[in-house]
C-alpha positions as CSV (number, residue, x, y, z in Angstrom):
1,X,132.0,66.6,64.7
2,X,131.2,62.6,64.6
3,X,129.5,63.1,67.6
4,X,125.0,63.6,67.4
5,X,123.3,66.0,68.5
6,X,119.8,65.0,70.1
7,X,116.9,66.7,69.9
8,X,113.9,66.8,72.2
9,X,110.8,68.9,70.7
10,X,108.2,69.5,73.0
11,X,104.6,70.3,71.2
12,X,103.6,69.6,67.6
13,X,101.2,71.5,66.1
14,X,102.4,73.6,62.8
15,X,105.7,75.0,64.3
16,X,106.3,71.4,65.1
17,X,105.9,70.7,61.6
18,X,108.0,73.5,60.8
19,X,111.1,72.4,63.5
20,X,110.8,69.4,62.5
21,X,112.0,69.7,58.6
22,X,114.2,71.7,60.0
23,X,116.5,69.5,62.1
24,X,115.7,66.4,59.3
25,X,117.5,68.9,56.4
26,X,120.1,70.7,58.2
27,X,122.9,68.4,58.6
28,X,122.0,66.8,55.3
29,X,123.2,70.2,53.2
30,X,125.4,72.0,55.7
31,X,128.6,70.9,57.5
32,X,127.4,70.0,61.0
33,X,127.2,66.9,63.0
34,X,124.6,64.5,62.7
35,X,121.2,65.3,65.1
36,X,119.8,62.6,66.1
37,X,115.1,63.7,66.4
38,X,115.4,61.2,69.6
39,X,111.8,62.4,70.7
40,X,108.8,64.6,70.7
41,X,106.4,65.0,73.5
42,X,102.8,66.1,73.1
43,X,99.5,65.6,74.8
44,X,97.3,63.5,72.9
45,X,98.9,59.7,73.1
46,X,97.7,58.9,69.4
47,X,98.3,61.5,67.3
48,X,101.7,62.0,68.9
49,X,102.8,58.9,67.8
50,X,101.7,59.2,64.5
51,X,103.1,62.5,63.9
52,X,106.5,61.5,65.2
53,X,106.5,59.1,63.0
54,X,105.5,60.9,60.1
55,X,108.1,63.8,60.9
56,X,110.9,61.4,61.8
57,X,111.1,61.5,65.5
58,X,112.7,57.8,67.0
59,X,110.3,57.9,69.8
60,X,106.6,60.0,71.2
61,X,106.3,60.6,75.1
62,X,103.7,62.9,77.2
63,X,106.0,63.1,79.9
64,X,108.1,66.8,79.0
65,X,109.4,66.5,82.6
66,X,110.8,62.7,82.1
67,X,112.4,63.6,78.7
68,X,113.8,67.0,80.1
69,X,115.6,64.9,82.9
70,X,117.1,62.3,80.0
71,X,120.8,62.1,80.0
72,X,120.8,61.2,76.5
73,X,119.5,64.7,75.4
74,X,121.3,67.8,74.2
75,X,118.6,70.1,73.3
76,X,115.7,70.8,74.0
77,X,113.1,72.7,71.1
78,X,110.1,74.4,72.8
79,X,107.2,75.0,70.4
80,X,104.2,74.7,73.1
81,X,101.7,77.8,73.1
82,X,103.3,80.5,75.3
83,X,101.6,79.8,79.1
84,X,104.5,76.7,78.5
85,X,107.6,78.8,78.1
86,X,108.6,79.8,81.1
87,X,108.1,76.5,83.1
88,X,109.6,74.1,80.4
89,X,112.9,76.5,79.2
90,X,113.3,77.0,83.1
91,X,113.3,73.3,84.0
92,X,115.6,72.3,80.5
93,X,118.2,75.4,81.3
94,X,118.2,74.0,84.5
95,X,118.8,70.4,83.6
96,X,121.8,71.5,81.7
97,X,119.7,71.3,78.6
98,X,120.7,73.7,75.5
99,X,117.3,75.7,74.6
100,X,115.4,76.7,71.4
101,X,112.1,78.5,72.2
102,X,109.5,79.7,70.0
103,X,108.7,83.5,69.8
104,X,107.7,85.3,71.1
105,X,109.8,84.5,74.6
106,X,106.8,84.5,77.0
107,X,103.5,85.7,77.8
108,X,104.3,88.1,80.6
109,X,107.2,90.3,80.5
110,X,107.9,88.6,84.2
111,X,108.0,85.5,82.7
112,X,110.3,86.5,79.6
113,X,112.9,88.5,82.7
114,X,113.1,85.2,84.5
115,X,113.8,83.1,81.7
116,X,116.8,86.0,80.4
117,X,117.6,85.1,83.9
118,X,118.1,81.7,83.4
119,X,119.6,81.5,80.3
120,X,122.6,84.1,82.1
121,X,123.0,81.6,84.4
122,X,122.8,78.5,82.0
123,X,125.7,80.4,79.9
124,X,128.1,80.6,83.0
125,X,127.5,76.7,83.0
126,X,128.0,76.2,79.3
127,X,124.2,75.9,78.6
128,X,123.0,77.7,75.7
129,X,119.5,79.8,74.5
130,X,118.3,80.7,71.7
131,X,114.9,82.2,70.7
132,X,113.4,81.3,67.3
133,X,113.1,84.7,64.9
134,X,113.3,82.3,62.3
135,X,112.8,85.5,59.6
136,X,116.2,86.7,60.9
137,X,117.7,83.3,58.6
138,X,115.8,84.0,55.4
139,X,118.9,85.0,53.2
140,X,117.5,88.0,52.3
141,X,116.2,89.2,55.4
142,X,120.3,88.7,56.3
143,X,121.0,90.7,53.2
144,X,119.5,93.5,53.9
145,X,120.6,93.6,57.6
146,X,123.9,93.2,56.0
147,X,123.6,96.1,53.2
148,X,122.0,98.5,55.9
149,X,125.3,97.7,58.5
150,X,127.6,98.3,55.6
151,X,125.9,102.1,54.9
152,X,123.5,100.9,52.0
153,X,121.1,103.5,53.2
154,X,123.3,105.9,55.3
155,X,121.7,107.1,58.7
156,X,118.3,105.5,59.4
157,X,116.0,107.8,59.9
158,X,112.6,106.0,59.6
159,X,111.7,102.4,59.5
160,X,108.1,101.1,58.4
161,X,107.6,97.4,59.6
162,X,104.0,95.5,59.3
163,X,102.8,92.0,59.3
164,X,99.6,91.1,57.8
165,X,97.5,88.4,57.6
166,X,93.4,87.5,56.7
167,X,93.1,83.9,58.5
168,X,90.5,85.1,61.0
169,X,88.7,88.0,58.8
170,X,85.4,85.6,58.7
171,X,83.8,86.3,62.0
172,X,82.6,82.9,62.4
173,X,86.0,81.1,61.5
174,X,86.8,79.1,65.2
175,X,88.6,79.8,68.2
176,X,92.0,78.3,68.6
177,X,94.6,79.1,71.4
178,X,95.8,82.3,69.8
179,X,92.8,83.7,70.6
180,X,92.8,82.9,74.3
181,X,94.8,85.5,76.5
182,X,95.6,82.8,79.0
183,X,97.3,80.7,76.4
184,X,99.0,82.9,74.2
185,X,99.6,86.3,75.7
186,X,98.3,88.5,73.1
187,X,96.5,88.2,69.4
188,X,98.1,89.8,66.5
189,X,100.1,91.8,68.4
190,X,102.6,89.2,69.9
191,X,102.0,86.5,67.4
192,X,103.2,88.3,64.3
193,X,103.6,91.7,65.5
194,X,106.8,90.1,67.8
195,X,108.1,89.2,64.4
196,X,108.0,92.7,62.6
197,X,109.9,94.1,66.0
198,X,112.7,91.6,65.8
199,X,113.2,92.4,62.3
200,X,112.8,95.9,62.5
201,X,115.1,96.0,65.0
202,X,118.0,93.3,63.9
203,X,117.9,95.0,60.5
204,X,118.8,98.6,61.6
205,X,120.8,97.7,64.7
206,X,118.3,99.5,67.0
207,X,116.4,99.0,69.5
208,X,112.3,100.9,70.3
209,X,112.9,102.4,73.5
210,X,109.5,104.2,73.6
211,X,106.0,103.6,72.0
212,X,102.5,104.9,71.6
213,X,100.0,102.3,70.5
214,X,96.7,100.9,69.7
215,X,94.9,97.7,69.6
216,X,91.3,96.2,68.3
217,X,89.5,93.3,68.5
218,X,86.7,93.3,66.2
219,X,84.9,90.0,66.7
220,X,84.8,89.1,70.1
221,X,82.7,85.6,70.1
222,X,83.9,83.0,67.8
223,X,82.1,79.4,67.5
224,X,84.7,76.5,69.4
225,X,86.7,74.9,66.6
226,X,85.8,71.6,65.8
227,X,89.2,70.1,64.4
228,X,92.6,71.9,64.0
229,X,94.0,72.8,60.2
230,X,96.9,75.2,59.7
231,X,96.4,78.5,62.0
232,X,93.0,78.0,62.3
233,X,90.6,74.8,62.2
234,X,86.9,73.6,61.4
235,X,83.7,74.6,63.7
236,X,79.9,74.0,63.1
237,X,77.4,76.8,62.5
238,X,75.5,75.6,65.8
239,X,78.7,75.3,68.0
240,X,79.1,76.7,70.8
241,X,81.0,80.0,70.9
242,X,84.0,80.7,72.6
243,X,84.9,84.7,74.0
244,X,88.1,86.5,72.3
245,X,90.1,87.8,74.9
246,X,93.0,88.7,72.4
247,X,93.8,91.6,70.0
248,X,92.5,91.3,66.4
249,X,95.1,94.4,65.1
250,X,97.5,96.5,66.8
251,X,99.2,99.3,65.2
252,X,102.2,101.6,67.1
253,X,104.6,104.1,66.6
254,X,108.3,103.9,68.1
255,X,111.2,105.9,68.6
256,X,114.5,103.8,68.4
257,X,117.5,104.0,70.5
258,X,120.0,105.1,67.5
259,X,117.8,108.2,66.7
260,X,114.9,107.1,64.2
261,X,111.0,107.0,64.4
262,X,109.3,103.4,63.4
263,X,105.6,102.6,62.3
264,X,104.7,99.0,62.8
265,X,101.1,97.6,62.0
266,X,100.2,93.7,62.9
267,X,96.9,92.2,61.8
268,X,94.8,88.9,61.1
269,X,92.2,90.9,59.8
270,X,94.1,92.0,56.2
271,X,91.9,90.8,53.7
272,X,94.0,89.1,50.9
273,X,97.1,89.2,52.9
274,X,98.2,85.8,53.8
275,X,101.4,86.1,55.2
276,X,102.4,89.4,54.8
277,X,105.5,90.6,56.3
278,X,107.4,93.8,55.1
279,X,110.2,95.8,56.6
280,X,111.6,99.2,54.9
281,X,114.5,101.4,56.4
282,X,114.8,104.6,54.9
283,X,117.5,106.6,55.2
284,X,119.4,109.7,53.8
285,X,121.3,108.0,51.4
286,X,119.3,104.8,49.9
287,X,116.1,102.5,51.3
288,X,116.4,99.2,51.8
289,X,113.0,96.5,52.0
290,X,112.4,93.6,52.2
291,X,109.2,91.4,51.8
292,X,108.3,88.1,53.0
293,X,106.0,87.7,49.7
294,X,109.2,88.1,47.9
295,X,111.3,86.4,50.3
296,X,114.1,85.9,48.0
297,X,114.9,89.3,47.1
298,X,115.8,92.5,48.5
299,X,114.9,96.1,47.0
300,X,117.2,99.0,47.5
301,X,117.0,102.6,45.9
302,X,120.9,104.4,46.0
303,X,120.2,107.9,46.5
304,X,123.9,108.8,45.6
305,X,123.4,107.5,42.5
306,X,123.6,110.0,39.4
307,X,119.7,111.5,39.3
308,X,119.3,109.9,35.9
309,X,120.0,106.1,37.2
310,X,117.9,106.7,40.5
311,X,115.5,103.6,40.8
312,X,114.9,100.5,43.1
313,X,117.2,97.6,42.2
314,X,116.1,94.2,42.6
315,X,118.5,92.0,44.0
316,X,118.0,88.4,43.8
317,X,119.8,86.3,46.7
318,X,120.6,83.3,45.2
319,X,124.2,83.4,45.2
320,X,126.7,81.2,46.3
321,X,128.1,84.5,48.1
322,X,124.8,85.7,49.9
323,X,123.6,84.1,53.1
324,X,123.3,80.5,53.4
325,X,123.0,80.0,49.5
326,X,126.4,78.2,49.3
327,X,124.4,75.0,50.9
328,X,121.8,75.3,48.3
329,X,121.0,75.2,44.6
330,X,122.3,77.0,41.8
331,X,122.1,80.7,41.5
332,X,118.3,81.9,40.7
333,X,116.7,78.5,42.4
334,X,114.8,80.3,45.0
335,X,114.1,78.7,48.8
336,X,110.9,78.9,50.6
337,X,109.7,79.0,54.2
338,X,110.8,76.1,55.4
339,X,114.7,76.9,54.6
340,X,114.8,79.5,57.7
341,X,113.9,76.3,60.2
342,X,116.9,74.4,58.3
343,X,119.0,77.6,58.5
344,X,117.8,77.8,62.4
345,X,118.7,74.4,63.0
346,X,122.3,74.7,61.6
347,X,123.0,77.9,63.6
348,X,122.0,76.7,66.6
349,X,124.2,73.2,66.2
350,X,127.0,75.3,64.7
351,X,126.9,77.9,68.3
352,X,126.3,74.6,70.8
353,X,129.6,73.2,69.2
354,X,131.4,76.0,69.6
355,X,130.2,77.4,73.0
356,X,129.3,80.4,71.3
357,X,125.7,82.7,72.4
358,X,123.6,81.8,69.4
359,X,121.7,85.3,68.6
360,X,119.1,85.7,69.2
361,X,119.3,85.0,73.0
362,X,116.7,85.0,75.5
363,X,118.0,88.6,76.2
364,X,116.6,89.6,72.9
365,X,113.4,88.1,73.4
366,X,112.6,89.7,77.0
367,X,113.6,93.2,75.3
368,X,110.6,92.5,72.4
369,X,108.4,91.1,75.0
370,X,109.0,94.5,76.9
371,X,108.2,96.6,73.5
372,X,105.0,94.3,73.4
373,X,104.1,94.7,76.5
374,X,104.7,98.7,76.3
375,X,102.2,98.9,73.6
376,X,99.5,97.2,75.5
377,X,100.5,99.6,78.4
378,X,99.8,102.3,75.9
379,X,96.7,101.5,74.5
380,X,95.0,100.9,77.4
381,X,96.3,104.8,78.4
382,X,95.1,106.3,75.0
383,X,97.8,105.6,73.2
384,X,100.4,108.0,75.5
385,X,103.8,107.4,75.2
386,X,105.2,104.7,77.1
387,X,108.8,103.5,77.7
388,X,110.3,100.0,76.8
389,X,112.2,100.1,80.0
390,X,109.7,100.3,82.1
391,X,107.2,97.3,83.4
């Protein structure tokens, strides 16, 4: 246990950001060994040197390929736009390098099949992948799963899951990667909608076998960004503008594997909505939700209750007993975002040390890539049913 772990991040835009206080944090509250941030690897010479140093990386490289060959690394942290994935989780798997790779998995559903691929036959060698569904490790979010396995609402019967968010509502905010096909895949639709699937689907224990969708884009042109902030970025009212080639919204219904019927919405066009993630399970004996933009509480209604106590019961998780919390403060001292990179972090270590699949593997992500990748299918059909096994 004496032993560090080393880390290699590739990419560091804001999910670097995020990884990063994520492996500084984690073995400082929880019982794991010590990682050592040996290095990050971006593009740009000068502002990856002074980003390593501000997020507490020992060294900056450009060269992913000469730090994936390094003997002197354990894992390897992918958090590159998606047309990366496949190539740089191929080459680490294949070095012997343990994996973490941003969601979601791929851009293609071909590319997300040969990486499952890969991580099989890593795991036959020892070699480890995990996919980042960093919402599965907000302790709530694991509460609920939790209440729903142990019959908190009875048989599911429908599930209502959307993400919503307002960052490109102004039709002249800029063009960034995320709205370039090539680059990231899809818009809203892989981005956060891959997110609301996950969820949906770890909290019930079910998987969308079959889908009919939709998907917008309602500004196509957008001026060429200036300088990156956040999500988005700067641009001039004269720049030049750039052509969207991504979904704005996507909105689909699913049937799931275990017998119930989902509605899932994913958008960057919600006005107001910032960061808006909500998943509720209904079923015939209670509803559980929960809500990103209450992220440390879980609401469920027990329908067995007597008719005169019926109501939706907050439940705060923030004690020692509830998931993660123990590591943390005291009861009723909330957590934030950042705590499900930290939580990440430590479940990853905590599965390399013990040879043990970390969840969620790359199987899981090449199963959401295929529901993503069904909905698209279906859309461009006019929204006719289409299955997840198929394509």
């Amino acid at each position: 246990m004496d032993a560090p772990v080393r880390i290699a991040m590739i990419g560091n835009g804001f999910m670097g950001a995020a990884h990063s206080q994520g492996w500084r944090v984690a073995p400082r509250f929880f019982r794991i060994p010590p990682v050592e941030m040996a290095v990050m690897v971006g593009r740009d010479p000068d502002k990856n040197v002074r980003l390593a140093e501000k997020w507490g990386w020992a060294e900056a490289s450009v060269d992913a390929a000469g730090v994936i060959a390094r003997d002197d690394i354990d894992i390897v942290d992918i958090v590159t736009p998606g047309d990366t994935h496949c190539e740089l989780a191929i080459a680490a798997l294949e070095a012997g390098k343990h994996v973490l790779c941003e969601k979601p998995l791929a851009n293609t559903v071909d590319e997300a099949r040969r990486m499952a691929e890969a991580a099989e036959r890593a795991a036959q060698r020892g070699v480890l992948a995990m996919v980042g569904f960093t919402y599965r490790r907000v302790p709530a979010a694991e509460l609920a799963r939790q209440m729903i396995a142990a019959g908190a609402v009875g048989t599911v019967r429908q599930v209502r899951a959307q993400y919503m968010q307002d960052w490109l509502a102004d039709p002249d905010a800029p063009m960034t990667w995320r709205l370039d096909k090539t680059k990231a895949g899809s818009g809203a639709l892989g981005d956060i909608g891959a997110h609301a699937i996950d969820l949906a689907q770890h909290l019930t224990g079910q998987r969308v076998a079959s889908v009919s969708g939709t998907v917008e884009t309602f500004v196509s042109e957008r001026p060429l960004m200036d300088a990156g902030r956040g999500l988005g970025g700067t641009a001039t009212a004269d720049a030049p503008r750039g052509h969207v080639t991504v979904d704005d919204y996507a909105a689909f219904m699913g049937r799931f594997d275990g017998g119930a019927l989902g509605s899932f919405e994913a958008s960057r066009f919600a006005t107001g909505r910032k960061n808006a993630l909500r998943v509720e399970v209904y079923g015939d004996r209670g509803t559980v939700v929960f809500d990103l933009e209450d992220m440390n509480a879980v609401q469920w209604y027990d329908a067995t209750a007597p008719a005169d106590r019926q109501g939706f019961t907050r439940i705060l998780a923030t004690e020692p007993e509830h998931p993660y919390i123990s590591a943390w403060w005291p009861a009723g001292h909330t957590l934030g975002y950042e705590h499900g990179f930290v939580h990440q972090a430590k479940d990853l270590v905590e599965a390399v040390i013990s040879a043990t699949q970390p969840s969620p593997s790359f199987a899981d992500g090449y199963q959401v890539q295929r529901v993503l990748d069904a909905v698209e299918r279906s859309a461009a059909g006019g929204s006719a049913w289409v299955s997840t096994h198929a394509g």
